[in-house]
C-alpha positions as CSV (number, residue, x, y, z in Angstrom):
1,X,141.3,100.4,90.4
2,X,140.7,96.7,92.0
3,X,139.4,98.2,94.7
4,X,136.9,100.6,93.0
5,X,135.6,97.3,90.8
6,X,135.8,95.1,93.9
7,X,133.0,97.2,95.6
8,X,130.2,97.5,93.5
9,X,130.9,93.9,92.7
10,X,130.5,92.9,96.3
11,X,127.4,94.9,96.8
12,X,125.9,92.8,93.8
13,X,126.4,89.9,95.1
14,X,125.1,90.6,98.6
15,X,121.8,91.8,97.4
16,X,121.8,88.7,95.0
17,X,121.5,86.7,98.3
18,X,119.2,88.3,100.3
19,X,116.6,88.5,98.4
20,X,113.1,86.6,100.1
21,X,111.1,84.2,98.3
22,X,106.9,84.8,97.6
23,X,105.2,84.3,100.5
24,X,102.6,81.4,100.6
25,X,99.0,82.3,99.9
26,X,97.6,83.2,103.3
27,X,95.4,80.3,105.0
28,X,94.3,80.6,108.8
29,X,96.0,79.3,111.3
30,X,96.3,75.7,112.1
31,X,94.3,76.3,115.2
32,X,92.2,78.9,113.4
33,X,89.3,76.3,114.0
34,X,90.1,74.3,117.3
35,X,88.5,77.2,119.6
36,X,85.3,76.8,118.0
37,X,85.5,72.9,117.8
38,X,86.1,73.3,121.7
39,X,82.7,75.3,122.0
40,X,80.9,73.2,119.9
41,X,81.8,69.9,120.7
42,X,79.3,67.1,121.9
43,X,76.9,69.0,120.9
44,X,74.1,66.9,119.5
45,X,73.5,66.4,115.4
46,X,69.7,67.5,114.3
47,X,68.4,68.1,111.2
48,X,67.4,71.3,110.2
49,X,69.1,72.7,113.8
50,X,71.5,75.6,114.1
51,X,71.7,76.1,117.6
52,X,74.0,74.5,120.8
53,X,70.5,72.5,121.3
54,X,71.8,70.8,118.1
55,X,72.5,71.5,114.5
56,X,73.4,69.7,111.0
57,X,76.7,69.6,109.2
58,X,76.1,72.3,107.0
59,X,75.0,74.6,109.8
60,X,78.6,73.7,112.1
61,X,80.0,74.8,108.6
62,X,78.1,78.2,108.5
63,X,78.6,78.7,111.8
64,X,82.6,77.9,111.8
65,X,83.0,80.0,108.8
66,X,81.3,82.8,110.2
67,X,82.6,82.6,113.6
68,X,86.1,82.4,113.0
69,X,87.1,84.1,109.5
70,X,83.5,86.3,109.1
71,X,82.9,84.6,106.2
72,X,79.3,84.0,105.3
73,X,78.5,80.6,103.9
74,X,74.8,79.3,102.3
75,X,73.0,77.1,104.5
76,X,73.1,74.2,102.6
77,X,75.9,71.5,101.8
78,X,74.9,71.5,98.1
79,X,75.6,75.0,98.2
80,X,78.5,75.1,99.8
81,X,79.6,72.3,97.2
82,X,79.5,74.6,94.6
83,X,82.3,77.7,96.4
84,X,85.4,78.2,96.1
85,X,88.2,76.1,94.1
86,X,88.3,72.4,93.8
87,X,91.0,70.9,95.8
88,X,92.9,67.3,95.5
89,X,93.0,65.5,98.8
90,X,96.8,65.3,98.8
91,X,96.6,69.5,98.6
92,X,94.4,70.1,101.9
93,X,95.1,72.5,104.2
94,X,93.8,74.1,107.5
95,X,89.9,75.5,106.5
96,X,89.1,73.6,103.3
97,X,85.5,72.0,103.6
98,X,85.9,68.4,103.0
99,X,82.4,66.8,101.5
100,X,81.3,63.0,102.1
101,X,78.5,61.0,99.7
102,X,76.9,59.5,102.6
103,X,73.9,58.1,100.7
104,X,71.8,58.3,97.8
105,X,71.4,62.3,97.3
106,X,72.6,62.5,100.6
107,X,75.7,64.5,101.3
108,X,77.9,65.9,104.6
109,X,80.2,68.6,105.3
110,X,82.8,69.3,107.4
111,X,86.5,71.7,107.8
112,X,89.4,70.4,107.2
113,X,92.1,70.7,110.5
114,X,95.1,69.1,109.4
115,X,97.1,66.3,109.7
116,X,94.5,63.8,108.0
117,X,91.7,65.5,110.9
118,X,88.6,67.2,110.5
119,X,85.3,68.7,112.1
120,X,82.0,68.1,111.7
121,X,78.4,67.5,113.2
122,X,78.0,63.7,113.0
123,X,74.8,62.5,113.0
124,X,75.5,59.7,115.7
125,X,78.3,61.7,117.8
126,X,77.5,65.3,117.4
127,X,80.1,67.5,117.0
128,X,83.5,65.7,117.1
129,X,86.6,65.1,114.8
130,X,86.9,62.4,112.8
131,X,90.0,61.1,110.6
132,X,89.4,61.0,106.8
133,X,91.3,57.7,106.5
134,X,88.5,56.3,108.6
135,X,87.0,53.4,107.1
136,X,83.7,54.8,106.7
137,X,84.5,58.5,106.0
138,X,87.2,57.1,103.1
139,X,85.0,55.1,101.2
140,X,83.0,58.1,101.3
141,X,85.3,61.0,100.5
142,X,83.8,62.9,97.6
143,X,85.6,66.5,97.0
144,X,87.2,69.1,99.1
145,X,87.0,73.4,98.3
146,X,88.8,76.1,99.2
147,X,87.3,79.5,100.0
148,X,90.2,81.1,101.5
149,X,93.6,81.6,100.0
């Protein structure tokens, strides 16, 4: 008899344990973005440009987004603005677009690569990664959005 109650007991308790938590939403991968930046980088800031003779942020946005997830984005960075989810800065992950006031009606783009990091055509550097506890890019932080869960 202290057998027959033992079993079923045991069984309980062994499927009790091995049961697997949710899996996290599904992001890309945290180099997801780093090929791309490779290709594009150094290559000059212009206004209006979407090309490797030199583009704007929004347009290394599109580009990024299209390139590596096949997701199409609007041209502009007012547009993009407006996608996806809002996200606090201490939530970011790998592909959020992180959005700067950099003057009066004057805004910038760029994807978020982790670890504080993120890409962008900068209108003195071309493409390159910059830091957002950088001085300048800080003070100018405005939002972040998520288009990809």
């Amino acid at each position: 008899m202290f057998r027959t109650l033992l079993t079923p007991l045991l069984a309980l308790l062994l499927a009790a344990c091995s049961s697997t938590p949710e899996p996290p939403p599904p992001s890309p991968p945290s180099t997801a973005f780093d090929g791309f930046f490779q290709q594009w980088r150094g290559v000059p800031y212009r206004m209006g440009g979407s090309s490797r003779a030199g583009l704007d942020c929004s347009a290394f946005t599109q580009l990024a987004y299209s390139q590596v997830l096949g997701f199409d984005l609007p041209r502009t960075t007012q547009s993009q603005a407006s996608l996806g989810t809002s996200v606090p800065r201490s939530e970011l992950r790998h592909g959020d677009l992180v959005f700067f006031k950099t003057g009066w009606q004057q805004y910038h783009v760029g994807v978020y690569t982790g670890a504080g990091e993120f890409i962008h055509a900068s209108t003195s550097k071309g493409v390159i990664r910059s830091r957002l506890d950088n001085v300048y890019w800080n003070s100018r932080y405005w939002q972040a959005r998520r288009l990809i869960q």
